[in-house]
N, C-alpha and C positions, 0 to 999 in steps of 0.2 A: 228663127227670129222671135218666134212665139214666147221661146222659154225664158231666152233671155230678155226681154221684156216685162215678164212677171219676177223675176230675179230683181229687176233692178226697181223695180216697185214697190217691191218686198223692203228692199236693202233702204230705200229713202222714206220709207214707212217706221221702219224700225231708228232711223236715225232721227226721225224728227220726234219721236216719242222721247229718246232720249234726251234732247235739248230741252223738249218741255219739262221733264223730270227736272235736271242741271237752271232751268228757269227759274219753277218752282222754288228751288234748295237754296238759289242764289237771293230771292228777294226774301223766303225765310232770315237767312246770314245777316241780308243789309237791316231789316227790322230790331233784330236780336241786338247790331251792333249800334242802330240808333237809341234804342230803347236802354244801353249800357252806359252812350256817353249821354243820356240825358240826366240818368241819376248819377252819373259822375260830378256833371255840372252841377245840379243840384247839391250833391254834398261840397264841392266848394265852394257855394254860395254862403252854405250855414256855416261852416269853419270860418271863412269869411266873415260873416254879421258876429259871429260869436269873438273872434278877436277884436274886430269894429270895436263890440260893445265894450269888454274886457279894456281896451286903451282910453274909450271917450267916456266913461262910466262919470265924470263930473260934467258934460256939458250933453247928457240923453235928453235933456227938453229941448233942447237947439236942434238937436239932428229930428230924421225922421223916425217912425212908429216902426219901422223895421228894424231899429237899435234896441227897442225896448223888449221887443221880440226876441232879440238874439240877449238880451239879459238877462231875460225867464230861460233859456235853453244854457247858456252857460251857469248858469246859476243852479241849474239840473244835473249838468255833465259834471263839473267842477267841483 
């Protein structure tokens, strides 16, 4: 009974190492894929502001300072 006692010791030792690894890997992956779609979002924010501006280019003192932002940036790309 002895032996298989440190057997099975052994076997949940080396499993729980495992899961910590697969723990690790997994909250790497979720970082990676927030940190992907944050500049996702971010680039269509700017395509965004930049067509904004591009349409309301006669009425930028009405709108807010984030049109006149995306006017200097299309004004750049364009």
């Amino acid at each position: 009974m002895g032996k298989g006692r440190g057997r099975r010791r052994r076997g949940r030792r080396k499993r729980r190492r495992r899961r910590r690894r697969m723990r690790r890997r997994r909250r790497r992956r979720r970082w990676w894929r927030r940190r992907k779609r944050v500049e996702e979002e971010e680039e269509e924010e700017r395509i965004g502001l930049v067509w904004f501006g591009l349409e309301a280019r006669a009425s930028v003192a009405e709108l807010e300072p984030a049109t006149e932002w995306s006017l200097q940036i299309s004004g750049r790309t364009c």
